[in-house]
Backbone bond lengths (Angstrom), bond angles and torsions (degrees), N, CA, C in turn:
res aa  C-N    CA-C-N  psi(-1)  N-CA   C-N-CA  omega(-1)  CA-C   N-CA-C  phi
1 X - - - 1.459 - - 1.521 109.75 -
2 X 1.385 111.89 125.65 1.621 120.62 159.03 1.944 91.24 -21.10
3 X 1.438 81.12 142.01 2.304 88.01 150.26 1.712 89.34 -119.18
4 X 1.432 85.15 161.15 1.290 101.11 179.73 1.397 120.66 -113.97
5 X 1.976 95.06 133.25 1.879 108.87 -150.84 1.814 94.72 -79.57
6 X 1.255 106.06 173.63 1.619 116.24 -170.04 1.751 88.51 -72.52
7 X 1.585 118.58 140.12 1.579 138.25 145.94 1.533 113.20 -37.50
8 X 1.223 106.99 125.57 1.664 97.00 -173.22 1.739 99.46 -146.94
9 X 1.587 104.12 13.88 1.397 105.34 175.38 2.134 104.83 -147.23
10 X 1.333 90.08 150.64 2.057 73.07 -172.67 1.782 99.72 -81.44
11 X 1.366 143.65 -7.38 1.211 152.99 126.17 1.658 120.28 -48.52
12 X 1.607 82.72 110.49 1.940 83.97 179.44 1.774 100.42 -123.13
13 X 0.737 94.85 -179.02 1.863 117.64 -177.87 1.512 106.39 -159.57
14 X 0.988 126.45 105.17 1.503 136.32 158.74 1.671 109.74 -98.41
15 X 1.316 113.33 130.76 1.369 132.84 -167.13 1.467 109.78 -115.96
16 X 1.015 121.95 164.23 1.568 128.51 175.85 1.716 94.90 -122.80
17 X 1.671 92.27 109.41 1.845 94.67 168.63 1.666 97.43 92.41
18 X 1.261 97.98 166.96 1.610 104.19 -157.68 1.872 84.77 -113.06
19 X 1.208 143.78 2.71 1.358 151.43 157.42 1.377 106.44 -47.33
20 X 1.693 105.81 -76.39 1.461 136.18 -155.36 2.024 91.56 -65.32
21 X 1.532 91.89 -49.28 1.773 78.07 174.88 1.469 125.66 -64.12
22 X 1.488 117.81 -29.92 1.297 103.01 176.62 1.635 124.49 -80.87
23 X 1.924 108.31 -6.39 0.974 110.04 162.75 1.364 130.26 -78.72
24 X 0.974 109.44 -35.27 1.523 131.28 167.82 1.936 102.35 -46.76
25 X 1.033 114.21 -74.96 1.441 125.21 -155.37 1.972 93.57 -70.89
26 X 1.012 106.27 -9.00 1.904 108.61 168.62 1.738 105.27 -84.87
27 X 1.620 113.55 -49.58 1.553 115.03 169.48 1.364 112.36 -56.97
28 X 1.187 113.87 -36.60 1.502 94.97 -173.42 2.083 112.65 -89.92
29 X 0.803 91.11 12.46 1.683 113.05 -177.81 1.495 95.05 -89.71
30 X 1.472 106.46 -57.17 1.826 102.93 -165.91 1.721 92.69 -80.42
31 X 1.337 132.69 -64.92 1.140 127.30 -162.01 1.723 114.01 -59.17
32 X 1.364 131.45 -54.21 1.477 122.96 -169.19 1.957 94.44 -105.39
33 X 1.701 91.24 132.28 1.275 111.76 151.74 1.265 134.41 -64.16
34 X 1.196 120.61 40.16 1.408 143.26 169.93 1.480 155.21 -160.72
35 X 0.938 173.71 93.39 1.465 157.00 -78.02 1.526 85.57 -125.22
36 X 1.361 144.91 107.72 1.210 131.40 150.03 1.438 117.92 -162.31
37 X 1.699 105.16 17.76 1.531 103.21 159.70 1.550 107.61 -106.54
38 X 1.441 121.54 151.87 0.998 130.28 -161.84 1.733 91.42 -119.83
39 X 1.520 117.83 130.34 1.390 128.74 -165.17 1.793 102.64 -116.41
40 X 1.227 141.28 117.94 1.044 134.50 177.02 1.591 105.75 -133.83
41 X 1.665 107.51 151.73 1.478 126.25 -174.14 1.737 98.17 -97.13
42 X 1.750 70.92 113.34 1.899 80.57 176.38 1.357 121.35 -81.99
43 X 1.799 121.45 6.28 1.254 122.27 -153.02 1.374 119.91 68.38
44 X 1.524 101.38 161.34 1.886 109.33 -170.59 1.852 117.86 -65.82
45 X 1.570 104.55 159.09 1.300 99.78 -164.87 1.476 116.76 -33.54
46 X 1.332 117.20 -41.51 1.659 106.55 -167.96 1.865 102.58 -86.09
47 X 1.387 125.55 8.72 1.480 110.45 157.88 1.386 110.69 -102.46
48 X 1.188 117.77 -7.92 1.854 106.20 -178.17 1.201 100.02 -74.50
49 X 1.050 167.24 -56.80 1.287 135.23 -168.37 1.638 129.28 -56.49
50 X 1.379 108.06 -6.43 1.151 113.88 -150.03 1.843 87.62 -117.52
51 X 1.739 108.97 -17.29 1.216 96.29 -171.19 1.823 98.42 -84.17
52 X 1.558 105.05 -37.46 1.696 112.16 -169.37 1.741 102.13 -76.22
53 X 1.611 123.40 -2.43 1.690 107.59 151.76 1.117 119.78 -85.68
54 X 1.777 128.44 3.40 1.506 133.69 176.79 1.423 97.76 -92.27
55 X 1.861 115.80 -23.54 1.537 82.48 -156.96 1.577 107.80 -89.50
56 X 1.195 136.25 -0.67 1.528 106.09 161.41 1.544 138.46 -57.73
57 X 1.362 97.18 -16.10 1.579 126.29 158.79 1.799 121.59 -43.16
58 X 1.544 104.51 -40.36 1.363 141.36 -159.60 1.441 100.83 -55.49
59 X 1.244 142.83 107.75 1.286 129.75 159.09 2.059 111.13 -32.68
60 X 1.023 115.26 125.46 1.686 116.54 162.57 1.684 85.55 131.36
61 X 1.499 117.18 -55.64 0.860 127.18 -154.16 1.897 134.07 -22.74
62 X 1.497 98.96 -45.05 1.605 102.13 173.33 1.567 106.98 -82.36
63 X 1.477 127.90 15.53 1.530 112.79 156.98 1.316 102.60 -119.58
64 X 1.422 133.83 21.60 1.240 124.18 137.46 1.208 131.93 -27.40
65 X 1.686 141.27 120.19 1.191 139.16 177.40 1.771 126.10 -98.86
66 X 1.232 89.81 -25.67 2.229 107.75 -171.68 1.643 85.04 -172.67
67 X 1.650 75.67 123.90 1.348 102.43 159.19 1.082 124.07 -141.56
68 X 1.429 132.91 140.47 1.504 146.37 -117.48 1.812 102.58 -149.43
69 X 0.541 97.68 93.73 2.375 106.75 172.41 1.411 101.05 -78.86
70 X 1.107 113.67 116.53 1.972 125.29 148.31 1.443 114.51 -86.43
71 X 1.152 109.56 133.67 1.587 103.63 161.97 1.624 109.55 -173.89
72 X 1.387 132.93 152.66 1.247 151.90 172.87 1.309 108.09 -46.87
73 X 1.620 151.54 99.94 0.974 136.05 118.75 1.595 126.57 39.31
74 X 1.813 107.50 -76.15 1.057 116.18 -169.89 1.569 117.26 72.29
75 X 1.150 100.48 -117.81 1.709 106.89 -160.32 1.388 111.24 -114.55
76 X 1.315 91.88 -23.42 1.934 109.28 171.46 1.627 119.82 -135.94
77 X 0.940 127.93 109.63 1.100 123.23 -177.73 2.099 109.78 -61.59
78 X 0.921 94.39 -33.03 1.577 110.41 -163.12 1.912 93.08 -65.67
79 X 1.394 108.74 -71.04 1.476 109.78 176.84 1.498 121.30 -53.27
80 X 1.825 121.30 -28.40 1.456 94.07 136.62 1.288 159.05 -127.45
81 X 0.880 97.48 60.38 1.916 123.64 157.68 1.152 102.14 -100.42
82 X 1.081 135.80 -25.24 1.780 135.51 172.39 1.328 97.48 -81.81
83 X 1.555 146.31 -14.36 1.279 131.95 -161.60 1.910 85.66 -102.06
84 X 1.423 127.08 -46.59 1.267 140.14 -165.57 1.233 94.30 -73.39
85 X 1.691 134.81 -52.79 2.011 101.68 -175.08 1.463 104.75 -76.07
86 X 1.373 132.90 -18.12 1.589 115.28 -160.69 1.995 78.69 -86.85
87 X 1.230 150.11 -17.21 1.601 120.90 164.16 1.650 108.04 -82.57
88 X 1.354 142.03 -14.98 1.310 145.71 158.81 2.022 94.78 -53.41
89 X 1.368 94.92 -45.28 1.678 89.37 -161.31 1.706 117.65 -52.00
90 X 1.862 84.14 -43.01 1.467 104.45 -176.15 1.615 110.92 -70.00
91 X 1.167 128.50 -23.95 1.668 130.23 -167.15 1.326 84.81 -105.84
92 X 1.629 139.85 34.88 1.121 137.65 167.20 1.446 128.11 38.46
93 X 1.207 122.70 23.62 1.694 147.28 -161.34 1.712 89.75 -96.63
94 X 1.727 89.39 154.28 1.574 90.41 169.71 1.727 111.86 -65.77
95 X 1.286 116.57 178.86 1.517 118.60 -155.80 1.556 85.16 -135.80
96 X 1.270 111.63 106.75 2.211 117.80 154.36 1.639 109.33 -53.13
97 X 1.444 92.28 138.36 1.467 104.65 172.51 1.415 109.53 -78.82
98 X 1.290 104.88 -33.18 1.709 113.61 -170.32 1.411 127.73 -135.29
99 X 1.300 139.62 160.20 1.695 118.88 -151.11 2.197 82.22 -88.36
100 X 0.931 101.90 170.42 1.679 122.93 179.54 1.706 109.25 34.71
101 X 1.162 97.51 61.11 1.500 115.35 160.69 1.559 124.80 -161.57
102 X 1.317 127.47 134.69 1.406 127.10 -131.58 1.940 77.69 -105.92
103 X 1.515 104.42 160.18 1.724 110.41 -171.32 1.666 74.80 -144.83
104 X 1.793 108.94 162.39 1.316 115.86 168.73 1.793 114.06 104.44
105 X 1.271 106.61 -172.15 1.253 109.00 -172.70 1.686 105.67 -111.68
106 X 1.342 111.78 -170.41 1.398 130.75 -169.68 1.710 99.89 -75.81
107 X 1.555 115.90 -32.79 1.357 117.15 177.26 1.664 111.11 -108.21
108 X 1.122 124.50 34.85 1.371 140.73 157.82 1.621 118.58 147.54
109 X 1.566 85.22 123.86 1.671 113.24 -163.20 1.620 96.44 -138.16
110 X 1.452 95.05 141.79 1.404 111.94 -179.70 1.473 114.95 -140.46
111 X 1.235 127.13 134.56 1.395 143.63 158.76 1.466 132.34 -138.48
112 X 1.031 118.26 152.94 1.492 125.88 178.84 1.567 123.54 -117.58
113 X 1.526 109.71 156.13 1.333 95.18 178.90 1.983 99.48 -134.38
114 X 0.971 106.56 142.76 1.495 115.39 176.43 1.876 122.29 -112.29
115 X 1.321 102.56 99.66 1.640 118.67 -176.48 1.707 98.58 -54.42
116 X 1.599 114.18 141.85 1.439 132.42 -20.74 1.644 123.02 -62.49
117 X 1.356 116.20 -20.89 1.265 109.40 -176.79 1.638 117.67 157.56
118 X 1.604 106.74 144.24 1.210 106.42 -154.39 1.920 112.77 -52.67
119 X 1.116 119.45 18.69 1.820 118.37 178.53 1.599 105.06 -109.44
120 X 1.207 91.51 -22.55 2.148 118.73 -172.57 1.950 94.41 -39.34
121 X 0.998 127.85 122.37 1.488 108.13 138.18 1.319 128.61 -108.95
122 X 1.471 114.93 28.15 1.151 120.92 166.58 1.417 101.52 -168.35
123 X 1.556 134.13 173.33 1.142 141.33 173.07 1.567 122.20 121.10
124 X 1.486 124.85 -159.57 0.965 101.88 -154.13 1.610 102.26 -177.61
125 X 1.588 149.93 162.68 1.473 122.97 -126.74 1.610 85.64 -87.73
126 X 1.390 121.85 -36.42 1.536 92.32 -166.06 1.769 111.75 -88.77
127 X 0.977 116.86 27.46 1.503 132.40 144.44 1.730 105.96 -45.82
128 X 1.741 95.82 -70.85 1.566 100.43 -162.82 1.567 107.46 -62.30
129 X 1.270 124.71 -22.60 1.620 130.15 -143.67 2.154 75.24 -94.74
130 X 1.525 115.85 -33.52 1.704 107.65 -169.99 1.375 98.01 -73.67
131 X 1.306 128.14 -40.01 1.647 128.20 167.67 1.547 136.11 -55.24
132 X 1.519 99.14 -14.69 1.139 130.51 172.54 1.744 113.31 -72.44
133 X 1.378 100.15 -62.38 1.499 114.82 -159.48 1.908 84.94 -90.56
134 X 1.147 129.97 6.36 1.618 100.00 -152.40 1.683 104.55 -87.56
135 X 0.855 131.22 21.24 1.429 124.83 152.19 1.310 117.07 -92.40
136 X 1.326 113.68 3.18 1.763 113.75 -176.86 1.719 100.51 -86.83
137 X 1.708 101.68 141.30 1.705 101.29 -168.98 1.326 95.72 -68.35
138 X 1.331 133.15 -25.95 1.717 139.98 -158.07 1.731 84.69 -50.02
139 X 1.095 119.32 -54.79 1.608 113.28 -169.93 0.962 148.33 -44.96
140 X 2.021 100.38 -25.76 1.562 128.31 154.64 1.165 108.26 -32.06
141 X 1.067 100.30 -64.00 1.953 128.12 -159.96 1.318 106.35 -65.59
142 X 1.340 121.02 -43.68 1.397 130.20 167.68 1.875 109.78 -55.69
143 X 1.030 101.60 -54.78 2.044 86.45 179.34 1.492 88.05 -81.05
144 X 0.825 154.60 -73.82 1.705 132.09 -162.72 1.541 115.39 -16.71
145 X 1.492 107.87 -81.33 1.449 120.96 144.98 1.641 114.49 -7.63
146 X 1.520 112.01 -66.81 1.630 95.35 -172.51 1.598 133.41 -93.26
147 X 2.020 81.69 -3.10 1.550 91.20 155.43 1.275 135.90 -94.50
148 X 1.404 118.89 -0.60 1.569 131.19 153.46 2.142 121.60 -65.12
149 X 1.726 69.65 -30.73 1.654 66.51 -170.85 1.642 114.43 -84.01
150 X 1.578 109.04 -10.78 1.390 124.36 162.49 1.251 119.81 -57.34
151 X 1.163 101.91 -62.81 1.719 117.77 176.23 1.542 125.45 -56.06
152 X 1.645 111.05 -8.46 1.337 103.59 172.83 1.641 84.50 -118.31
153 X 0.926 130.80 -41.95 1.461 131.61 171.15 1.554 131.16 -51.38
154 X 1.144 130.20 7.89 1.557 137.28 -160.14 1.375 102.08 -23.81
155 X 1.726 131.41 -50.17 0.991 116.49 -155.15 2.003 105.04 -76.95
156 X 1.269 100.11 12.75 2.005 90.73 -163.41 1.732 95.52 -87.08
157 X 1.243 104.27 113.36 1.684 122.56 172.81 2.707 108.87 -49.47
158 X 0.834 87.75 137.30 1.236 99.12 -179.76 1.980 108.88 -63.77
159 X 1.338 116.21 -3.59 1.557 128.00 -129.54 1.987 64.59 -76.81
160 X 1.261 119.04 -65.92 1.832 122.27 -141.35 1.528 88.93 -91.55
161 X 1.365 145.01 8.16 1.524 119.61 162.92 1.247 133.20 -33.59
162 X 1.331 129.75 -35.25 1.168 121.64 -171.66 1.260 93.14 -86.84
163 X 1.493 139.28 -30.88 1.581 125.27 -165.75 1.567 95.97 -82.00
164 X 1.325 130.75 -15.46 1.483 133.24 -167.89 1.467 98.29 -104.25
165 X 1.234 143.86 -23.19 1.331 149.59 138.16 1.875 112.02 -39.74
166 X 1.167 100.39 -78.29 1.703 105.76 178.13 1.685 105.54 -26.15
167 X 1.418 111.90 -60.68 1.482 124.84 -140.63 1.706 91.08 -82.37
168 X 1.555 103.30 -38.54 1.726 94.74 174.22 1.618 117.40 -56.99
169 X 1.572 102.55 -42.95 1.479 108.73 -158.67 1.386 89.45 -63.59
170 X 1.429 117.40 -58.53 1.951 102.79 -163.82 1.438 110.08 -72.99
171 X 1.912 126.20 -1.74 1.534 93.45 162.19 1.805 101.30 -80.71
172 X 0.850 132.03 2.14 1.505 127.50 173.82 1.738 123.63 -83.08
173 X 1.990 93.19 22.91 1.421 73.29 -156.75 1.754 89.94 -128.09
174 X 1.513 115.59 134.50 1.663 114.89 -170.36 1.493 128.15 -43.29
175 X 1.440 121.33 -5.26 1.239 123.71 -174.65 1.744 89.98 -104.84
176 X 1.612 115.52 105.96 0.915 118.27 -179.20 1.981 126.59 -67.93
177 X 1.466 94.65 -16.22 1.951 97.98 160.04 1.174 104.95 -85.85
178 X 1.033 112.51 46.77 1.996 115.39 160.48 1.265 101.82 -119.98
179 X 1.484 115.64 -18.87 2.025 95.92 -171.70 1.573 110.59 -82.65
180 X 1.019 113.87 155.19 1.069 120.20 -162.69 1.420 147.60 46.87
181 X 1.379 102.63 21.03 1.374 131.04 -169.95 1.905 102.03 -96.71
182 X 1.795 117.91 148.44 1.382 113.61 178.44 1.330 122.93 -88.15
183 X 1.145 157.10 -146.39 1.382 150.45 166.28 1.348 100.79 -94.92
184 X 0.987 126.37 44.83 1.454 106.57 164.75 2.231 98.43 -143.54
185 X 1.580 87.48 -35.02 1.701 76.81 171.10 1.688 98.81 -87.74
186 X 1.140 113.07 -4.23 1.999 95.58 174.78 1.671 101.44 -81.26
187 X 1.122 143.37 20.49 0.763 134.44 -148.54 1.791 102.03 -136.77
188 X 1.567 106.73 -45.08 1.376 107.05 154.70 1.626 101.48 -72.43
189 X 1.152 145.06 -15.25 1.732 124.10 151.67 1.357 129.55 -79.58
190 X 1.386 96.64 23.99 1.510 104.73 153.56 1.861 100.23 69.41
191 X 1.360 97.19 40.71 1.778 98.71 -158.78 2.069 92.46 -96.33
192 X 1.594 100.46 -23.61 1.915 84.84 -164.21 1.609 85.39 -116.84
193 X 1.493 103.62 157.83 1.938 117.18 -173.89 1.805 90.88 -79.63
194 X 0.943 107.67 110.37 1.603 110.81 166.22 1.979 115.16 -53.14
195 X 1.420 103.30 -30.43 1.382 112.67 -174.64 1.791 101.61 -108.79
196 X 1.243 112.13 29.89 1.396 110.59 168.86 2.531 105.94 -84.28
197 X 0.996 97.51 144.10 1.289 99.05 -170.33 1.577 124.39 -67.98
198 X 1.646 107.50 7.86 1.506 128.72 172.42 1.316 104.96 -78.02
199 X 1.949 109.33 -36.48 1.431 102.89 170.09 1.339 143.25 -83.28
200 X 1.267 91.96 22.88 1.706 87.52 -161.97 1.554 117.50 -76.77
201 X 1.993 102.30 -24.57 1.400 91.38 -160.73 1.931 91.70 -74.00
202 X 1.087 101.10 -2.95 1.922 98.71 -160.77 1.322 95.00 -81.93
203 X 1.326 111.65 -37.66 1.950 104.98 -178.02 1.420 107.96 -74.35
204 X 1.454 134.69 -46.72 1.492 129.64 158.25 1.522 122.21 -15.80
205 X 1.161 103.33 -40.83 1.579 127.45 -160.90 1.591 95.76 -87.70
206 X 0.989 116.96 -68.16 1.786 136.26 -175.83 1.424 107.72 -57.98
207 X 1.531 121.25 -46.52 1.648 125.03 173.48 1.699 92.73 -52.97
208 X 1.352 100.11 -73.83 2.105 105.22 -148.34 1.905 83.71 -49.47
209 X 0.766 139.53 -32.89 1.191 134.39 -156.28 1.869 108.49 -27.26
């Protein structure tokens, strides 16, 4: 499990996975004219809960002002937003009714956001980054590609397509420090439209911040 570094801004962002943080800390680069949210990797889905019951522990912590949870969907959207207010419950913070909308006062406010997006009931960040690019023809080529590799592959499970989609599309893509790179460093390469309309509920979220 991530440990968790000392608070050094009253704006936090806790992320699930070290992806979502480097995507995160690129949105908040394009959206606010200013450096003063602080983005940290809470570890993978099954350590974030365990990292946001350490952090009242956290040196900074009681001048915290808004604090903000990232995390994957997964398989149910519903079970996690139920996993994110019962750790709001425990760090005694106000509790969101709904993922990308802020609950609380002017001296502590909390919201969450759940990858691909608040309509998603399931999925996961490079979901949003395929909704992003999906008018690009490269994508054709991309399921061709992953339906060849099915067809000699029978036994390969459908579970990681979209992460095996992502990773094809950006080695297909002319800026050669994109191959093999995750959605969150393709992202400081200028790889996803920040003003594509998948992002909006995430910049809503990142502005009020």
């Amino acid at each position: 499990m991530s440990e968790c570094t000392p608070i050094t801004s009253k704006k936090l962002i806790v992320a699930e996975g070290k992806h979502a943080e480097q995507f995160l800390r690129w949105a908040c680069r394009v959206y606010r004219n200013r450096d003063d949210v602080q983005v940290q990797d809470g570890g993978g889905v099954r350590e974030l809960r365990r990292y946001l019951r350490t952090l009242k522990n956290v040196e900074g912590f009681d001048q915290l002002e808004t604090l903000v949870v990232a995390r994957d969907a997964e398989g149910c959207a519903d079970d996690a937003s139920r996993s994110i207010r019962d750790a709001f419950r425990e760090l005694a913070l106000p509790i969101p009714d709904n993922p990308f909308s802020y609950t609380g006062t002017e001296s502590k406010r909390t919201a969450f956001i759940l990858f691909p997006g608040p309509e998603a009931k399931e999925g996961i960040l490079e979901d949003l980054c395929l909704k992003i690019v999906s008018d690009d023809p490269i994508l054709s080529c991309v399921e061709e590609y992953l339906s060849c590799v099915k067809t000699n592959n029978p036994n390969l499970t459908s579970k990681y397509d979209s992460k095996r989609k992502i990773s094809t599309f950006l080695a297909g893509q002319e800026d050669k420090d994109l191959i093999g790179t995750n959605p969150g460093e393709a992202a400081n390469g200028n790889a996803w439209n920040a003003e594509h309309p998948a992002m909006a509920p995430f910049k809503q979220v990142l502005i009020n911040m």
